[in-house]
C-alpha positions, 0 to 999 in steps of 0.5 A, a space after each residue: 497485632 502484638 505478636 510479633 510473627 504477625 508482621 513478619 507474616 504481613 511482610 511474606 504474604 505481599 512477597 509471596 503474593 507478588 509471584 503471581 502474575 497475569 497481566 493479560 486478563 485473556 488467554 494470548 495463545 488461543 488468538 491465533 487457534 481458529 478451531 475454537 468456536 469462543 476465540 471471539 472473547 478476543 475478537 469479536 470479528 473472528 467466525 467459528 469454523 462450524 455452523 452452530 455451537 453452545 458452550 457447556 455451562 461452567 466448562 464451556 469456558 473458563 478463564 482465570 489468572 492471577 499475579 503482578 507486574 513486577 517480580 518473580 520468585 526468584 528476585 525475593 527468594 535465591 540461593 547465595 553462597 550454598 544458602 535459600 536466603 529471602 532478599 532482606 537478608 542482611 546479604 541480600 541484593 536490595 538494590 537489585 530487588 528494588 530496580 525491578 519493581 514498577 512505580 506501581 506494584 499491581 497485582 491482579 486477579 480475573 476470574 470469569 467462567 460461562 453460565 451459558 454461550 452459543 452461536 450460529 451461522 446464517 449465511 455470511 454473518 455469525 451471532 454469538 450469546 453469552 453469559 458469564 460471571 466474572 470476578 476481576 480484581 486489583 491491588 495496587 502496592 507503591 513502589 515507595 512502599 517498598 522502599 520504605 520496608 527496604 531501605 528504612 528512614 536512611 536520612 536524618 531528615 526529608 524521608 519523603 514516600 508517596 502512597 497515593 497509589 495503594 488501594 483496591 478494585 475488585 468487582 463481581 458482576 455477570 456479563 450478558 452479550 450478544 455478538 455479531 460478525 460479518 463477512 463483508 468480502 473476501 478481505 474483510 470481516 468486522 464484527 461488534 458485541 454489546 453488553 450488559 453488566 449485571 453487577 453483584 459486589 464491589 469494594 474500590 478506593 479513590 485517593 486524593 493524596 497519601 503522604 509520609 514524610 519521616 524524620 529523625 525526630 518526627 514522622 508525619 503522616 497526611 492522606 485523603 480518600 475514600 473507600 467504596 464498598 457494595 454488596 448484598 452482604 451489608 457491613 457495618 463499618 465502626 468508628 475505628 475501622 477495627 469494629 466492622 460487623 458483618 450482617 448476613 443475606 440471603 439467596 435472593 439478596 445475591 440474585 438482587 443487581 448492586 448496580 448496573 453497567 454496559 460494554 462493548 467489544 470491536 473487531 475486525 480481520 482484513 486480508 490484504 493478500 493471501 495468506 496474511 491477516 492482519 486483526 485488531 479488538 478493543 474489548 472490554 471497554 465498558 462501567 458499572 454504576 453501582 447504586 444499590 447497598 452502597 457504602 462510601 467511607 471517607 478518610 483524612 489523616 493528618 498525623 505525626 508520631 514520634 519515638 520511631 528513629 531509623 526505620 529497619 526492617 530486620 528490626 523486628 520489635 520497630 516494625 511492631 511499634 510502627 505497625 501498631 501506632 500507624 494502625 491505631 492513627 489510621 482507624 482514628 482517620 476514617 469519618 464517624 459520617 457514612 455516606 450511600 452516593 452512587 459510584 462508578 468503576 470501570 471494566 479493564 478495556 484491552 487493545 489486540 493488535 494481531 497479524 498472522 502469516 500462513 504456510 504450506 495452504 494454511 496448515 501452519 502459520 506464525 503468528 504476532 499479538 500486540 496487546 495492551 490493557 489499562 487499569 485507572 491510569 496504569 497501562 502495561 504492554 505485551 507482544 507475544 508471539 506463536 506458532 500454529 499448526 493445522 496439520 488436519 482440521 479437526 486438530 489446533 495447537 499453538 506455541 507462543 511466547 510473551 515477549 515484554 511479560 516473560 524472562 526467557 523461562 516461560 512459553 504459551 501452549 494451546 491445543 484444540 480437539 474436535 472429537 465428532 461434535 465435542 471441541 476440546 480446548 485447554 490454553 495457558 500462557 507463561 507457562 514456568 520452564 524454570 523450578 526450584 525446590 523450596 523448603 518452605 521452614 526456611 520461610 518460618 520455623 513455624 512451617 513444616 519441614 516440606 520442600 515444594 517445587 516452585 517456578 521460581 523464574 515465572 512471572 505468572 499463570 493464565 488459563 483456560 478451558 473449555 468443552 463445546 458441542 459443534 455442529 455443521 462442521 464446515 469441512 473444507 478440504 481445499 481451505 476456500 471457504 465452502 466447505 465441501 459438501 457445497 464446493 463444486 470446484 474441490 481442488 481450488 488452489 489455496 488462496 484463491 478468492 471463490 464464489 458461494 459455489 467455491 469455484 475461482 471468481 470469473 468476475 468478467 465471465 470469460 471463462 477464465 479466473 480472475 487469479 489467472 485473468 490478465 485482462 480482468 475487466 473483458 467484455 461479453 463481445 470477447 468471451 469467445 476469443 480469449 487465449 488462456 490469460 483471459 485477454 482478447 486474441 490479437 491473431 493479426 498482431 496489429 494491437 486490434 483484438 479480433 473481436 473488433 478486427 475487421 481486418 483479421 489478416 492485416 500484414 506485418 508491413 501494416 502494424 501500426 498503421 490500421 484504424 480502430 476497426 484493424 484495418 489499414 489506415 488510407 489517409 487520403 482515401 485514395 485506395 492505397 493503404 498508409 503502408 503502400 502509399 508513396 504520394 499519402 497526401 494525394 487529393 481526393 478523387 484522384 487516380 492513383 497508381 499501385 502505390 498510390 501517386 496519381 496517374 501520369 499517363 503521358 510521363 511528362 511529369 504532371 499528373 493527369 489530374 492536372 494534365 491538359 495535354 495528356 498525350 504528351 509525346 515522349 520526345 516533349 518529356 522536359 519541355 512542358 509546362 505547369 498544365 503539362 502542355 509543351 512548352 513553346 517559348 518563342 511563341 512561334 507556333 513550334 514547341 520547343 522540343 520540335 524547334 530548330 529556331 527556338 529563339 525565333 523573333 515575335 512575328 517572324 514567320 517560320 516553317 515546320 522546324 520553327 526556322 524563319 522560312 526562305 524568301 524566293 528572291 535570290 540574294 548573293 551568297 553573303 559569308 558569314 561574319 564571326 564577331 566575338 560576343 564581348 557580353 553575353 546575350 540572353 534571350 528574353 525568354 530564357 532569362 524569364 526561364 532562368 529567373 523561375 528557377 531562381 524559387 523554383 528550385 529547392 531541396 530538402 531541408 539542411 540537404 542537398 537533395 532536389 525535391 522532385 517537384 523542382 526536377 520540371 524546371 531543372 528539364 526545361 533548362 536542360 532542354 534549353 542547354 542541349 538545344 544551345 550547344 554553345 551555351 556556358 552557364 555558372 551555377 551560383 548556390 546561396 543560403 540564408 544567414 541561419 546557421 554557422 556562414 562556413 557550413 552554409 558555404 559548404 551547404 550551398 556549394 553542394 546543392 550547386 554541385 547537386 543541380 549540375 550532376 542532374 542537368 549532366 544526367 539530362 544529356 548536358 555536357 559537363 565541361 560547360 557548366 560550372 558550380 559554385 556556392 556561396 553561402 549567405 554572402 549575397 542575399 537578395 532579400 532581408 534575413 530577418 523575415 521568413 520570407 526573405 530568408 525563403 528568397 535567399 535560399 536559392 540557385 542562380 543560372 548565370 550564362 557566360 557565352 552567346 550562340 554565335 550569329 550568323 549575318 
């Protein structure tokens, strides 16, 4: 420790030994290169593409990386002005060199390599056996610890650095597992693995605190902690740390378990459409108890030295004086008390996140790794991303670049072989792009004058291998799945979801696809009559298909108007169909003509269904009542449409032409008297008449159109007035209050106008009658009831001239 190159020596190795690189602890680019039958290590869900495989020993696979979490070459060593000069020249950039390093410099090591590893297919599930021996390491380095070789003790007092952070955790263990995977549909596939850890040597510290607080005139020194150690070597560890003795083992004392420990890996690969697959694994989340040759080391300082000043690292006889006081405090620092009490560390669990799109079948694809690892209570993070070609199935290769972990200098590759049964892999991340050709005397005089090539802009190596036998390689032509000695449908479309046989799932059977099946859930009734998008024919239209049509020919005029059955709907069940049917709601039973009114036989507008004088003559057409019988309203005997005398008195006898008859006396001839009638006379029966009109008469509603069943009272009237050529009537239209009084006014006046056109068209001469409206000025009855306003709504006949008389 006195010679002075022995510091700077200390000083080159922590910044040649930060160059190296690997957070990862996996090979990121051989995630996606579904070739290679140990991509499970990754994901334990993920199935090699062959049936059975087993991993050469040692060179089946091996992995191994090394580096930090901080620095690249080229933040230590750069050329300024024409000259190599290390960072802490005196014209060197510290700040720059300071800014990057993490709050914890963590440099890391992992090494495992395969004793013994297979795998098998059986069905749609695959295990896996492994056997590996790993060496996983780290050295954790405080950033205040840099800061202290950088910048020194720059203020007179309250130089505060906070070391808690430096320690060591490395373990040697051997891993045994056993995988499984299955394929639980065509979307997912998860898998698991268990673990054993067999533990053969550790050394980890836990510090409670250390601290250096550096003035002027003192520096104080106080940490807490312990230093762990296990291993078939056993080792004595003196007073002062500097008088540790070795012992020596045996073959069999390696062979012994240090301690023992369990993990497990979870994983799973979903296929929400084709082509895409998203993944995700936790591994590595596992322990070890270490519990046998175990040594436990505790420490507490508490110390102040004087004599320092300023600290400078270009000061080389201060760093030596610093080195040895603080070597010389520290031994003095650990306990002359030994203790064996158990202990446990932890394996470095990983979370990938992965997801993959395809082209072309699947023949190329990119691909997007979210990995995150956790050391103690140090996480890092890296997104990498990688292209992935599958030209021919027995070739893999992948391009990758780690996104948070690279300088825009370094790239992934990966290349997968398969010559007959032997599957070749090779893999690395970061590899360097960048190189610089370093002479290494510039380092030291002491070196040779050798210049080296150095990636001098790369973070750090990760890199794998392995040689495998594969066996039932599952060839498959069109990437369904089922490889081809098996696939009874070779030429499926890429993509498509397939049975064991690799033809297209027809999940309802109706011998259409499901990938081009419309109508997916068909049942077996309709398998005979499907159109080529797998739904029920529909030949008529009517929105039956045919397999439930009973009614196959049902006419255009009938669509939307059939039953269940794909027949057309008969409401009334009269024997019209609805699309036919002028009369739908005709009553049961009833006769009915082709468009389904009842019968009318006689044409006197009742039907015969309610007709009680069926043979009504034509010329009685307009004179009937409600049971379609001829009216007789003098009830002489005479009906009306055969009355001369229609308003012949009760109890007068008449004659054929219902006149009063003759009497045989003879009587002096008696000239007639003309008197003008000064108030209009109407007969009893024609104001019982004209008042059944008053309800009797009504139109569709807001409209001036008659409703047919009104057109009887409307003959009888008509009758009436042919028949009493000297009669002049006003007919009065009145509404309800419903509505603005100017559009009922208008409203009433044109159903007045509506019933007089009608009567014209009935043989009445227009120049006696006369229509007004009057809106909702005269109700008869209360507008606030519907049965008032149905009283209001109404047509008056108002006579206004008397036949003349004869005396």
């Amino acid at each position: 420790m006195k010679n002075k190159y022995t510091i700077k020596f200390i000083l080159v190795f922590c910044y040649l030994i930060s160059t190296f690189v690997v957070n990862s602890q996996q090979v990121n680019t051989m995630y996606f290169m579904d070739n290679v039958p140990t991509r499970n290590y990754l994901n334990p869900a993920f199935q090699p593409l062959g049936n059975f495989y087993i991993g050469l020993p040692v060179i089946g696979y091996s992995q191994f990386s090394f580096g930090n979490n901080s620095l690249v070459i080229n933040d230590i060593i750069y050329k300024q002005n024409g000259q190599t000069i290390l960072f802490k020249n005196p014209n060197g950039d510290y700040t720059k060199f300071f800014n990057t390093l993490k709050p914890t410099i963590l440099l890391n090591s992992d090494f495992q390599v395969n004793l013994l590893d297979f795998g098998f297919r059986t069905g749609k599930s695959f295990w896996s056996f492994s056997l590996t021996e790993k060496v996983d390491g780290q050295l954790g380095i405080p950033k205040d610890f840099m800061k202290l070789l950088i910048y020194g003790t720059p203020d007179l007092n309250n130089n505060i650095f906070d070391f808690k952070n430096f320690g060591v955790d490395m373990s040697v263990y051997t891993e045994a597992g056993i995988g499984f995977s299955r394929k639980m549909n065509d979307e997912w596939t998860i898998g698991g693995k268990l673990k054993f850890n067999y533990g053969t040597a550790n050394i980890s510290t836990v510090n409670q605190n250390i601290d250096l607080s550096a003035n002027i005139d003192e520096w104080k020194f106080k940490g807490n902690g312990v230093l762990n150690y296990t291993s078939p070597l056993p080792v004595t560890f003196g007073n002062d740390f500097q008088s540790t003795t070795l012992g020596t083992s045996t073959l069999s004392d390696w062979l012994k378990p240090m301690g023992m420990g369990a993990g497990v890996d979870l994983g799973f690969t979903f296929k929400p459409i084709n082509n895409l697959t998203i993944s995700g694994a936790l591994t590595d989340l596992g322990f070890i108890n270490w519990n046998q040759n175990v040594k436990n080391v505790a420490y507490k300082a508490d110390f102040s030295f004087t004599g320092f000043g300023s600290f400078d690292i270009n000061n080389v006889p201060n760093i030596q004086n610093f080195a040895d006081t603080i070597l010389n405090k520290l031994s003095s620092s650990f306990s002359n008390t030994q203790t064996s009490n158990a202990y446990t560390t932890y394996t470095t669990p990983k979370l990938n996140l992965g997801l993959e799109y395809g082209f072309f079948e699947n023949k190329l694809s990119v691909g997007l790794l979210s990995r995150t690892m956790k050391h103690q209570d140090i996480y890092s993070e890296e997104l990498t991303a990688s292209v992935n070609g599958r030209p021919i199935d027995w070739f893999n290769m992948s391009l990758s670049y780690s996104v948070l972990n690279g300088r825009l200098s370094n790239m992934g590759a990966g290349l997968g072989i398969r010559t007959g049964f032997v599957h070749w892999l090779l893999s690395a991340d970061y590899i360097p792009l960048n190189y610089a050709a370093l002479p290494i005397n510039q380092l030291s005089s002491n070196f040779p004058s050798v210049t080296v090539p150095i990636a001098y802009n790369s973070q750090g190596f990760n890199f794998a291998l392995g040689v495998n036998l594969v066996f039932g390689y599952r060839k498959d032509a069109d990437k369904d799945g089922v490889v081809d000695r098996k696939d009874k449908c070779p030429e499926t479309p890429f993509g498509v979801i397939v049975d064991k046989k690799g033809c297209p799932v027809d999940t309802d059977g109706d011998g259409v696809p499901d990938y081009l099946d419309k109508c997916p859930k068909t049942p077996k009734e309709a398998y005979s009559s499907v159109d080529e998008k797998g739904c029920p024919k529909d030949t008529d239209g009517d929105g039956v298909p045919d397999y439930l049509d009973k009614c196959p020919d049902t006419p255009k005029a009938a669509i939307g108007h059939v039953d269940k059955s794909g027949c057309p709907l008969d409401t009334d069940k009269d024997g019209i169909p609805d699309y036919l049917d002028k009369c739908p709601n005709t009553p049961l039973n009833v006769k009915v003509d082709s468009v389904g009114c009842p019968v009318d036989s006689d044409g006197d507008g009742v039907p015969d269904y309610l007709d009680k004088c069926t043979d009504t003559p034509k010329a009685a057409i307009g004179f009937v009542d409600k049971n379609g019988c001829p009216l007789d309203t003098d009830g002489d005997g005479i009906p009306d449409y055969l009355d001369k005398c229609p308003n012949t008195p009760k109890g007068i006898k008449v004659d054929t032409n219902g006149c009063e008859e003759a009497k045989a006396e003879t009587k002096p001839e008696v000239k007639p008297e003309i008197k003008p009638v000064t108030k209009p006379v109407v007969q009893t029966e024609l104001k019982s008449l004209f008042q059944k009109a008053l309800q009797g008469i009504q139109f569709e509603s807001g409209n001036d159109k008659i409703l047919n069943w009104s057109h009887k009272i409307l003959n009888q009237i008509a009758g009436v007035l042919i028949a009493n050529p000297t009669y002049l009537i006003e007919i009065r239209g009145f509404t309800d209050n419903v509505g603005k009084s100017e559009s009922n006014k208008n409203l009433s006046l044109k159903r007045a106008n509506a019933v007089k056109k009608y009567l014209v068209s009935k043989g009445v001469d227009v120049s006696r009658i006369t229509a007004n409206g009057y809106g909702d000025t005269l109700p008869v009855a209360s507008n606030k009831t519907a049965r008032g306003r149905s009283q209001n709504r109404r047509v008056e006949f108002i006579v206004s001239y008397e036949e003349i008389t004869f005396h």
